[in-house]
N, C-alpha and C positions, 0 to 999 in steps of 0.2 A: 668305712665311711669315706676313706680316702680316695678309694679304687672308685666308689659310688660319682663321688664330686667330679673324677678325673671323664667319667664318662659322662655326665651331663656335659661339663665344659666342651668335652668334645660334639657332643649333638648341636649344642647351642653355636660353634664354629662352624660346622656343618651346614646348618640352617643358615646361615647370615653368607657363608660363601655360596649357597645354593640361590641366596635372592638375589646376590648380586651377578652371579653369573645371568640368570633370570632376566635380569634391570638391563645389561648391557646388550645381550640377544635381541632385546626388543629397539633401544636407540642404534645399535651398527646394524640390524638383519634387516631395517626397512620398514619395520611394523607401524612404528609413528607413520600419520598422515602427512603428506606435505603440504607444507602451508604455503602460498604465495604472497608476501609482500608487496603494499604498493607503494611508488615513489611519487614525493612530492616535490615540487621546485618552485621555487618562487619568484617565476620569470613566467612571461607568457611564452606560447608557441614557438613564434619567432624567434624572439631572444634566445630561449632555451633552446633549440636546435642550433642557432649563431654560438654558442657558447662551449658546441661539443665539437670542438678543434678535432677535423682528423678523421670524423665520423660521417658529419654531414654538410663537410664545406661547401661539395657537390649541388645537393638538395639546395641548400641558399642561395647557390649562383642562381641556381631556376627560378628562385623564387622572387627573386629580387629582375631577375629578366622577363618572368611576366606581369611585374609589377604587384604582385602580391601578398607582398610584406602586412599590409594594411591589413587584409584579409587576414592574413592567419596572426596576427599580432590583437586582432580586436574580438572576431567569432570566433561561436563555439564550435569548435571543429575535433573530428576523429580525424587522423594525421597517419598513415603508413608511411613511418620514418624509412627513406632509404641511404643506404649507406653509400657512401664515396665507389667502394667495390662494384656496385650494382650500376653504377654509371660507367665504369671504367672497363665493365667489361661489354657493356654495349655498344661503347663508341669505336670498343679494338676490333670488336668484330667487324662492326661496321664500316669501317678504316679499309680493313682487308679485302673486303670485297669492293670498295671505291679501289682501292691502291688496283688490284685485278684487272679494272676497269680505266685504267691511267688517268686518276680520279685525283683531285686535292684532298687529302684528310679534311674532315670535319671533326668542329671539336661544340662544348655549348654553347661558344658567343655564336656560332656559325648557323646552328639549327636552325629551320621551317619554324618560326615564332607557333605558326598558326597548329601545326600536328605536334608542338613540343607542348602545347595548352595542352590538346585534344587529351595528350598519354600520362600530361602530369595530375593533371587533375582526378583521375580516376583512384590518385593514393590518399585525397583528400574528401570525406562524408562530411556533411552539416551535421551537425548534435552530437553527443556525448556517449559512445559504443564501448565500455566497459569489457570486460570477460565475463563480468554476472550476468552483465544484460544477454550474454550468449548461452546461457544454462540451458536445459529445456528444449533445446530444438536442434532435435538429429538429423536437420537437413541444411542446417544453419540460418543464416538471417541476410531477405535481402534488402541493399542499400542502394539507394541513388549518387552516384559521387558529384563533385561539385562544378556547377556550369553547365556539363552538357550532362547530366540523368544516363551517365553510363552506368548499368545495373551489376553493383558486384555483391559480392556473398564471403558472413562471414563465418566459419563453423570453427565453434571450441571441441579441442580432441584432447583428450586425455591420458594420459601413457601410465600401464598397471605399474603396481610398485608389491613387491614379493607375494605375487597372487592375487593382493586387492583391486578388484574392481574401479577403475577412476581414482586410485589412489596413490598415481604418481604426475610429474609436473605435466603441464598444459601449457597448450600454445593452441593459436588460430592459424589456420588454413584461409588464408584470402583468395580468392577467385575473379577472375575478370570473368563477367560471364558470356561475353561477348555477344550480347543480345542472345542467346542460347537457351532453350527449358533441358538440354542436352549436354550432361554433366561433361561426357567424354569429348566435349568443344570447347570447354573453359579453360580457359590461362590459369594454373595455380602459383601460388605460394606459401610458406610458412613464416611466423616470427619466429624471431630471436630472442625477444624479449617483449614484457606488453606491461600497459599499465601505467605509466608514466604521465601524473598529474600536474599537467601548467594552470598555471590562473586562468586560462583562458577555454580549457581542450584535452586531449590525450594521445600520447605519442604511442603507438604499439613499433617496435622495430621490425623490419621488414629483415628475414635472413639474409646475409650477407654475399651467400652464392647466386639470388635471386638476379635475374640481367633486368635493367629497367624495361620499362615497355610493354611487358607482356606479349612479346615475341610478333610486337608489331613495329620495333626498333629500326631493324633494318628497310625494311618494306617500305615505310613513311618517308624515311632519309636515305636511299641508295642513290637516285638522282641527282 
C-alpha cells in the first residue's frame, strides 16, 4: 500500500508541474493576445500636450505662433503629436544647407508663418480617429487635415506575435498623400504610441525619428 500511495503522490506531482510548466509557456512564449490600453487625461488637448515637458514643447511653440491654442483647446480634434526630436532634426538639416549658403540659421520664431500653417496643420484631422475606427480597411482611411483639406491616410498595421495572425502590438502608418492616388509618392510615417484620450480629442504620437514636414521642410524654408 505504501509503495502504491508513494506512486500516486508522484503522478499527482507530475501532473501539477506538467500544468504549470503548461500555464507558464503560454504567459512568457507569446500565446496570450496583446491587449492595447487606452489613456485618459483630464486636460484637454492643449493643456495636455503643454504638460508633457520635454516631449512636446516644440509642438506648443507652434501652436501658440499660429495662434491656435483656441482650436485644439475647444475642437474635437485627432492630433499627430510630434515630438521635440522631429522638430530638431528638421531645422538642423535645414540650418546646414542655409549655413552652405552663407545663410542666418533659422529657428521657429523665425519661420514663413504662412508654409509653417500650410505643414503644421496637416498633423491635425477634425473628429475623433481612434485605432477601432481603423479596423477593416487594408488600404487605410482617408482624411482631410485641418484648414487647407490636405488629404492624408491612416492605416492600422499589426505585427504577428509567435505565429498568430494580428496578434502582436499595432501602430498606424500616417501618410501625407501629397495630392497622390500613387502610394509610392506619399510621405510616410509611423507612431509611437496612439490612443491618448483628452476631454477634447486624441493624441496618437507621431515616432520620434520622424523629421517634421514631410520632406517638404527644407524646400518651403531654404530661402
Amino acid at each position: 500500500m505504501k509503495m502504491r500511495d508513494l506512486y500516486n503522490n508522484r503522478f499527482v506531482v507530475a501532473l501539477v508541474a506538467l500544468a504549470l510548466m503548461m500555464a507558464a509557456c503560454q504567459k512568457d512564449g507569446g500565446y496570450a493576445e496583446y491587449s492595447r490600453s487606452k489613456s485618459q487625461v483630464n486636460l484637454n488637448t492643449y493643456d495636455y500636450l503643454k504638460s508633457r515637458t520635454g516631449v512636446y514643447d516644440s509642438m506648443v511653440k507652434v501652436i501658440d505662433r499660429l495662434n491656435l491654442e483656441r482650436t485644439v483647446k475647444s475642437n474635437r480634434l485627432t492630433i499627430m503629436g510630434i515630438t521635440n526630436s522631429s522638430f530638431t532634426a528638421a531645422i538642423k538639416n535645414l540650418n546646414i544647407m542655409r549655413g552652405g549658403n552663407f545663410k542666418e540659421p533659422l529657428y521657429i520664431a523665425d519661420l514663413d508663418i504662412n508654409h509653417l500653417d500650410t505643414l503644421f496643420c496637416r498633423y491635425i484631422m477634425p473628429g475623433l480617429m481612434p485605432t477601432d475606427s481603423l479596423k477593416g480597411a487594408p488600404d487605410g482611411k482617408l482624411y482631410n487635415s485641418l484648414k487647407f483639406n490636405a488629404v492624408m491616410n491612416m492605416l492600422l498595421f499589426f505585427q504577428p506575435a509567435s505565429g498568430l495572425d494580428k496578434g502582436g502590438p499595432q501602430y498606424i502608418t500616417f501618410s501625407d498623400t501629397k495630392g497622390s492616388f500613387y502610394i509610392s509618392k506619399w510621405a510616410r510615417t509611423n507612431t509611437a504610441s496612439m490612443d491618448t484620450y483628452t476631454i477634447n480629442g486624441i493624441v496618437h504620437m507621431v515616432s520620434p525619428d520622424h523629421e517634421f514636414g514631410f520632406n517638404e521642410f527644407i524646400s518651403r524654408f531654404k530661402n
